[in-house]
C-alpha positions as CSV (number, residue, x, y, z in Angstrom):
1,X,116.2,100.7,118.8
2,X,117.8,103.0,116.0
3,X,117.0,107.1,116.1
4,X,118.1,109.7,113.9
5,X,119.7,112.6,115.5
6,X,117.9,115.7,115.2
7,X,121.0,117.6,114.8
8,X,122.2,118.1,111.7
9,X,125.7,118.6,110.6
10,X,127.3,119.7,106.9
11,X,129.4,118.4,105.1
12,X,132.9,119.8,107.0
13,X,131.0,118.5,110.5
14,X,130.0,121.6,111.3
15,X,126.6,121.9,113.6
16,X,123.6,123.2,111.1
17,X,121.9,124.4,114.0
18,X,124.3,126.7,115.9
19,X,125.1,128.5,112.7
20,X,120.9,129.1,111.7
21,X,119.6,129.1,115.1
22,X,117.0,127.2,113.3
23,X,115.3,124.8,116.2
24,X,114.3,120.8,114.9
25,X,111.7,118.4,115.7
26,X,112.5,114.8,115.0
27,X,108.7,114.3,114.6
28,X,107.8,117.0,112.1
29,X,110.1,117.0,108.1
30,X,112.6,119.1,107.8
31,X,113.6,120.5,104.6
32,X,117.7,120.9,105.0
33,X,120.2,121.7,102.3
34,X,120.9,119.5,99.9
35,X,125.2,120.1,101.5
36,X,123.5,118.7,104.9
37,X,123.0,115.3,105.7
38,X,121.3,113.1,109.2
39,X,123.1,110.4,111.1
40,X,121.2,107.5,112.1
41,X,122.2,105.7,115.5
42,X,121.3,101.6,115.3
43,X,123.0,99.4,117.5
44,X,126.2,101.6,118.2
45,X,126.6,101.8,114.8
46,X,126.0,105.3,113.1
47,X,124.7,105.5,109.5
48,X,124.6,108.8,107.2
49,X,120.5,109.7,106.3
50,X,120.9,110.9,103.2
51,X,118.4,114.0,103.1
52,X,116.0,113.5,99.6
53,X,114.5,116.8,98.1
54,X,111.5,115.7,95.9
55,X,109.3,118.5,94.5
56,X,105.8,116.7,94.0
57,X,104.2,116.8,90.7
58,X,101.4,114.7,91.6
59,X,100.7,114.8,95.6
60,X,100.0,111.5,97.5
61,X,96.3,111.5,99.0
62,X,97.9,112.2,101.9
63,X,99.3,115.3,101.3
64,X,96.4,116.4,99.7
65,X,94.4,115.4,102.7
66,X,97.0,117.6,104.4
67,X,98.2,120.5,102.5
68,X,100.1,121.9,105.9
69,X,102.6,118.6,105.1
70,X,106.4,119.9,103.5
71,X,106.6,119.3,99.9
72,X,110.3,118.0,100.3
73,X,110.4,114.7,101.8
74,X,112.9,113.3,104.3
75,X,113.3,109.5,103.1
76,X,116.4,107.3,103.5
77,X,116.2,106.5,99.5
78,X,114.1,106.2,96.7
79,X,113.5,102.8,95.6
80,X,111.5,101.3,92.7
81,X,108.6,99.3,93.0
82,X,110.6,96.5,90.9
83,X,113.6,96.7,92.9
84,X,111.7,95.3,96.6
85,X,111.0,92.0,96.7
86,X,107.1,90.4,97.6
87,X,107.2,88.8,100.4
88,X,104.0,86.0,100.3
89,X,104.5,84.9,104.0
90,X,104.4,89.0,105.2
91,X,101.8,89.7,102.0
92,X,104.5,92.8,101.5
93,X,106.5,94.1,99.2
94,X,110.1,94.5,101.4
95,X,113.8,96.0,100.4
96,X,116.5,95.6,103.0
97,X,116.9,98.5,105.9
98,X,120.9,98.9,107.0
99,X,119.6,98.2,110.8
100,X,119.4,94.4,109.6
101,X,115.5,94.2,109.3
102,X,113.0,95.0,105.9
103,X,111.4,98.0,105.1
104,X,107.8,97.1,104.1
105,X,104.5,98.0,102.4
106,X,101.6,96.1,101.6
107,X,99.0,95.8,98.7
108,X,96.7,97.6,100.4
109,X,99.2,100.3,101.2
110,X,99.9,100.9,97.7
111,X,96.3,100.4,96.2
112,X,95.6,103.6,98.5
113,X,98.3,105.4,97.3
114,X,100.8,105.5,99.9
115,X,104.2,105.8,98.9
116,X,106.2,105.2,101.9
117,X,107.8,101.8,103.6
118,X,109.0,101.8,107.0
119,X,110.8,99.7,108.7
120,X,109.8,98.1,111.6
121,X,112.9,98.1,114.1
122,X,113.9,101.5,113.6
123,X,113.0,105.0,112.5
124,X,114.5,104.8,108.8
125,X,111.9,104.8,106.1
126,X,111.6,104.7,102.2
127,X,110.2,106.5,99.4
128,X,108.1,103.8,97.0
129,X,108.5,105.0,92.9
130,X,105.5,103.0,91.5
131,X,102.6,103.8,88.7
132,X,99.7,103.6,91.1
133,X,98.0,101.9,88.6
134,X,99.4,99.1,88.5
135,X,97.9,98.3,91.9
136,X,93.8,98.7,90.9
137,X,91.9,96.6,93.0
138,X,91.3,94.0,89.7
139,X,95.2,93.4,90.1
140,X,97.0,90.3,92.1
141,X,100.3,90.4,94.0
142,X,102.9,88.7,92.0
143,X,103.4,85.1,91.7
144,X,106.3,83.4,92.1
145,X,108.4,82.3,88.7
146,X,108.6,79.1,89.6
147,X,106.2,76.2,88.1
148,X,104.3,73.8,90.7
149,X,105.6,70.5,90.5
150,X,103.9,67.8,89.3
151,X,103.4,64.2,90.5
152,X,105.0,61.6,88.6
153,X,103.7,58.0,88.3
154,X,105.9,55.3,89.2
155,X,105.0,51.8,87.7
């Protein structure tokens, strides 16, 4: 399993925390410097977590469900809707995590305005850029490009 360390270092390597005194809680976002960055820890490997400041012009239902929530997010990257792939067999759009697995959201997800895809084998998640509406309820996933064959008669 893959955690992020809750202590976070500059860019020289120096500790964030001894020099702030500020206290973290891997649960809650934490807005950081943009100088600053997280580690990731995933099968003895360590990643950087790049630390994403996004000022939100138009609030996700969640947030405005919840207007205690930061308004700078903590994401591992933005991706475009059209960059992830659909996945028919996990009805979910999916873009590869670096632990090895697929961060993933669904239709639904997306039709209720949810911008985030996590990633099931570790703590690492992603901020979705999509028009919400191009996921109305009248809309279908996507199909796949390629035509159905058809049978050919043999005489």
């Amino acid at each position: 399993m893959c955690s992020t360390s809750n202590r976070p270092f500059r860019s020289d390597g120096s500790d964030i925390t001894k020099s702030t005194g500020l206290l973290f809680n891997e649960v809650q976002r934490i807005r950081i410097r943009q100088s600053t960055s997280h580690f990731i820890f995933c099968s003895g490997n360590l990643f950087p977590y790049p630390t994403l400041h996004r000022l939100q012009k138009n609030p996700s239902p969640k947030r405005r469900e919840n207007p205690n929530l930061s308004y700078s997010e903590m994401s591992y990257d933005d991706v475009e809707i059209e960059d992830m792939e659909w996945k028919e067999d996990l009805k979910a759009y999916t873009y590869p995590c670096p632990c090895g697995d697929l961060f993933q959201i669904t239709l639904d997800d997306l039709r209720l305005g949810e911008e985030i895809a996590r990633c099931p084998s570790c703590s690492l998640y992603i901020t979705v850029v999509y028009n919400p509406e191009d996921f109305s309820p009248s809309k279908e996933p996507p199909t796949s490009n390629k035509p159905n064959p058809q049978p050919i008669a043999v005489a």
